[in-house]
C-alpha positions as CSV (number, residue, x, y, z in Angstrom):
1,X,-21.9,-20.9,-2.3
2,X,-23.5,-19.1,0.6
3,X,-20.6,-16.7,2.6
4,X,-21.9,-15.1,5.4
5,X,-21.4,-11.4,5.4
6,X,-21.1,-9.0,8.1
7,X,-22.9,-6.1,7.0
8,X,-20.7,-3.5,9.0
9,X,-17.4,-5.3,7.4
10,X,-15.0,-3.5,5.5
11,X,-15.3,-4.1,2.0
12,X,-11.8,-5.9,1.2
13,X,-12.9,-8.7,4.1
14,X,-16.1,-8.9,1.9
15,X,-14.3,-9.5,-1.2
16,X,-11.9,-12.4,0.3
17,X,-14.5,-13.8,2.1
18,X,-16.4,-14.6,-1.2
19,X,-13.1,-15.2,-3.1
20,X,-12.5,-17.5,-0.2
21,X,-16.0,-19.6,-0.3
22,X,-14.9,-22.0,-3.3
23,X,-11.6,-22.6,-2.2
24,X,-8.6,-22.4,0.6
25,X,-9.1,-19.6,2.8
26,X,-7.4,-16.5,1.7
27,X,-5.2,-14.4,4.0
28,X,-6.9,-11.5,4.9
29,X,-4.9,-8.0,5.4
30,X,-4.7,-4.9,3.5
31,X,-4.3,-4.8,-0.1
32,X,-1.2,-4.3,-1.9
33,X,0.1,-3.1,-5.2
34,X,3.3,-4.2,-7.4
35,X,4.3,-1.8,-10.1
36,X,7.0,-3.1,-12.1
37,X,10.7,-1.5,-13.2
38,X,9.2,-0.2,-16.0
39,X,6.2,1.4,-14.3
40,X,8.8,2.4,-11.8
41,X,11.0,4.2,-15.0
42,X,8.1,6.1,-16.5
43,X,7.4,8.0,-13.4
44,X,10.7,8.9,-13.2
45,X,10.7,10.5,-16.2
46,X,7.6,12.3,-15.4
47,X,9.4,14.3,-12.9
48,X,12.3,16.6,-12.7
49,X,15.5,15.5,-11.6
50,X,15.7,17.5,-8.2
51,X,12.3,17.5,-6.3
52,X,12.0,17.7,-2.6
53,X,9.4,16.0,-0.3
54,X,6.0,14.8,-2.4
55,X,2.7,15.0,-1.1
56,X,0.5,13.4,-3.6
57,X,-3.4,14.5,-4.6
58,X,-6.2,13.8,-6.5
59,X,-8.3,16.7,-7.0
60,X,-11.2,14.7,-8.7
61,X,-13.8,12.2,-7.7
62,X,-16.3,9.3,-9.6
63,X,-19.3,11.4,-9.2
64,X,-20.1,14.8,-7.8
65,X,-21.3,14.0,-4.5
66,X,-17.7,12.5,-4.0
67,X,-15.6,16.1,-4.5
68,X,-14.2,18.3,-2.5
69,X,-14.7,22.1,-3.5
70,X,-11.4,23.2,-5.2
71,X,-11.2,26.1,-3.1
72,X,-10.8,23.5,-0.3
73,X,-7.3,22.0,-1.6
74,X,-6.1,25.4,-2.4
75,X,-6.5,26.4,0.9
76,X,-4.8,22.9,2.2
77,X,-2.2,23.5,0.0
78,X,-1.1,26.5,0.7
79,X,-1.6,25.6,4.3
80,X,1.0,22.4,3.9
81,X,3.5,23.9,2.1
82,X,3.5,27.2,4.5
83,X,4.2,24.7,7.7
84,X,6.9,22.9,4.9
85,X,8.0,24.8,2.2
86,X,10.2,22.3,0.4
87,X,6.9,20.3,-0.3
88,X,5.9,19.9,-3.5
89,X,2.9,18.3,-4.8
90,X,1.7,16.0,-7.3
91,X,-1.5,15.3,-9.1
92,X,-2.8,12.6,-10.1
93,X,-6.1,11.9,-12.1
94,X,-8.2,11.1,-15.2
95,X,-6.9,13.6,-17.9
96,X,-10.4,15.2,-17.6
97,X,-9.1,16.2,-14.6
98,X,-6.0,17.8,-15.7
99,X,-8.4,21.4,-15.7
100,X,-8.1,21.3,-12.1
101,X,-4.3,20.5,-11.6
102,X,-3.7,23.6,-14.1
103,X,-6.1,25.7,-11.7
104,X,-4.2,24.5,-8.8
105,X,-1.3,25.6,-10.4
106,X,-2.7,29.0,-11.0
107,X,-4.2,29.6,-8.0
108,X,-1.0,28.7,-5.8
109,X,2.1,29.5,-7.8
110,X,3.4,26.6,-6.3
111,X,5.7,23.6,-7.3
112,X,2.7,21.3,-8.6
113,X,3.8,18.3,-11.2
114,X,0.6,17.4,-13.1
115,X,0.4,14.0,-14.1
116,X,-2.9,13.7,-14.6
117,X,-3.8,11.3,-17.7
118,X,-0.5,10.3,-18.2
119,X,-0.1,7.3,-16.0
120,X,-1.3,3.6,-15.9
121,X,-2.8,2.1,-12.7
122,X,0.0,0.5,-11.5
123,X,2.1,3.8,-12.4
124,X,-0.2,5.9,-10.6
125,X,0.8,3.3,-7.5
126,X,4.1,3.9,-8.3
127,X,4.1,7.4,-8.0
128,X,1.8,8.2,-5.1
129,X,4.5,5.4,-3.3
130,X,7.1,8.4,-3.8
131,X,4.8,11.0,-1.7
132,X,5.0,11.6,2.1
133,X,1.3,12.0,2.2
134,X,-1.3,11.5,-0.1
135,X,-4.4,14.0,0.3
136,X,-7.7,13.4,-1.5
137,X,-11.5,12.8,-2.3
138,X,-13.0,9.0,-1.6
139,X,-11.6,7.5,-4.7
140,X,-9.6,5.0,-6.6
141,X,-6.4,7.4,-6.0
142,X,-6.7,7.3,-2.5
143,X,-7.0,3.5,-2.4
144,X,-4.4,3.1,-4.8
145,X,-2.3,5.6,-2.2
146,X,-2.9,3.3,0.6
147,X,-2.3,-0.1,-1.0
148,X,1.2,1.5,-2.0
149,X,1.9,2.6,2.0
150,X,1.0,5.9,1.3
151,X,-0.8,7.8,4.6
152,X,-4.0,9.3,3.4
153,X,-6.0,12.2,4.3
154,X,-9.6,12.1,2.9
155,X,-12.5,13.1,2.8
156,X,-16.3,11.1,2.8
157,X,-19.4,12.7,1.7
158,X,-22.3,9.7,0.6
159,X,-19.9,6.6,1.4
160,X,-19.8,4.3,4.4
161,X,-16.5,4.9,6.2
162,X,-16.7,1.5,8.0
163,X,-16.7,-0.7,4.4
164,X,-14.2,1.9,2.2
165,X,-11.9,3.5,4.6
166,X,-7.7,3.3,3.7
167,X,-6.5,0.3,5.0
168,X,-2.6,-0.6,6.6
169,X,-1.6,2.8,6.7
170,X,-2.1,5.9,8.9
171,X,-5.1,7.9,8.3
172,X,-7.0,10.5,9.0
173,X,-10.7,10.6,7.6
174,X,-12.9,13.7,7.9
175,X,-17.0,13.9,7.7
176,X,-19.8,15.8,8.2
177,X,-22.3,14.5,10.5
178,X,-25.7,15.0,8.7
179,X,-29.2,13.0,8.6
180,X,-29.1,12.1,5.5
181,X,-25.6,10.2,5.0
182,X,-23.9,8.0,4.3
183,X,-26.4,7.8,1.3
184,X,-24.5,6.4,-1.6
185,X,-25.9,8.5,-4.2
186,X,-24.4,9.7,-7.1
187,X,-25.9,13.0,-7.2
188,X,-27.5,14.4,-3.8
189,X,-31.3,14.7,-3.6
190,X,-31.0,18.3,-2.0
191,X,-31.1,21.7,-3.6
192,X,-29.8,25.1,-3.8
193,X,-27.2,25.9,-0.6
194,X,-28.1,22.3,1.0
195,X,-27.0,20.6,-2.0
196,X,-23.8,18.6,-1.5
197,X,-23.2,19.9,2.3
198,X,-21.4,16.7,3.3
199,X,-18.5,18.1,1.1
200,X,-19.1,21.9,1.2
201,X,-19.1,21.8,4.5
202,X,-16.1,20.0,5.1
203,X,-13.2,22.2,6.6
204,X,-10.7,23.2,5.1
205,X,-8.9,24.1,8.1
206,X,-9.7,20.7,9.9
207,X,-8.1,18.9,6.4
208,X,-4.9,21.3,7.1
209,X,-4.7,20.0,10.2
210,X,-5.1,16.4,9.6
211,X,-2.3,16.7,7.0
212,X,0.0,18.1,9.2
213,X,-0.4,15.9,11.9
214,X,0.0,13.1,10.0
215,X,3.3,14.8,7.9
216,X,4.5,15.5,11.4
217,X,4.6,11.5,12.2
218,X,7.1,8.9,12.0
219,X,5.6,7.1,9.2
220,X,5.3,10.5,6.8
221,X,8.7,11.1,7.3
């Protein structure tokens, strides 16, 4: 079949477009996820009986170019939980990612439950559901956030925001206007101190801010 494809659309329109060409049109809307009782159980057990409010991250990222610097969410989180300090935070990841949710740990002192590497998909969904907020890199966490009705903060170094930005939720999404993105590499073609800048030079402060704004809302609440 030949679908025609705006080049500027977001990429879930792309995707049911081209589902759509060999059969009934497909409603179009933001994606949605369905964990199941059981998905819903193991979570539970995953965290301690009396938690307060949630905000959910994901410290990692598919490739390097996609990262935040850690330094970044340390300063976020401490910068959330100061504003509301019966927040507590959750991490959620590959479990070659669980090096950074110990750091965070360390470097905050803070109430941070680490499930990273311990959850399915679906139970990932199911937990980043529970959170007021989610906060992290351009990922699957952060479209897994959204599809559960999550609001997301993020953060986008070589992607296009126009095809991969969250979708039915509030949002707030922070870049770096440079010359050289969005580039979709894996790894960036700079060097030494210009290497990476559409993350490094993120702010930390400005990620803070968007956080709060959005906790602050109706829909975080």
């Amino acid at each position: 079949y030949d679908v025609a494809i705006d080049p500027a659309a977001h990429q879930v329109d792309m995707a049911t477009a081209i589902a759509s060409a060999g059969g009934p049109a497909l409603p179009t809307g933001p994606p949605s996820v369905y964990p199941s009782q059981e998905d819903e159980r193991v979570v539970t057990a995953h965290l301690p009986a009396e938690h307060r409010s949630l905000v959910g991250l994901h410290l990692g990222a598919g490739f390097p170019s996609k990262q935040l610097p850690f330094g970044h969410f340390v300063h976020v989180v401490q910068a959330v939980h100061t504003a509301h300090p019966g927040t507590e935070f959750l991490v959620v990841g590959a479990a070659a990612e669980r090096r950074l949710a110990q750091a965070l740990k360390e470097a905050t002192r803070l109430a941070v439950h680490d499930l990273t590497g311990k959850l399915t998909l679906l139970q990932t969904a199911a937990a980043l559901k529970r959170c007021r907020l989610f906060i992290g890199n351009d990922s699957a966490p952060m479209h897994l956030a959204s599809a559960a009705g999550t609001p997301v903060v993020t953060f986008f170094g070589p992607s296009e925001p126009w095809k991969f930005h969250p979708r039915g939720v509030p949002y707030r999404l922070l870049e770096v206007e440079l010359p050289c993105r969005p580039c979709d590499y894996v790894h960036c073609v700079w060097q030494g101190d210009q290497r990476y800048q559409c993350m490094t030079l993120q702010s930390p402060e400005g990620i803070a801010d968007a956080a709060l704004d959005l906790l602050a809302t109706p829909a975080a609440l």
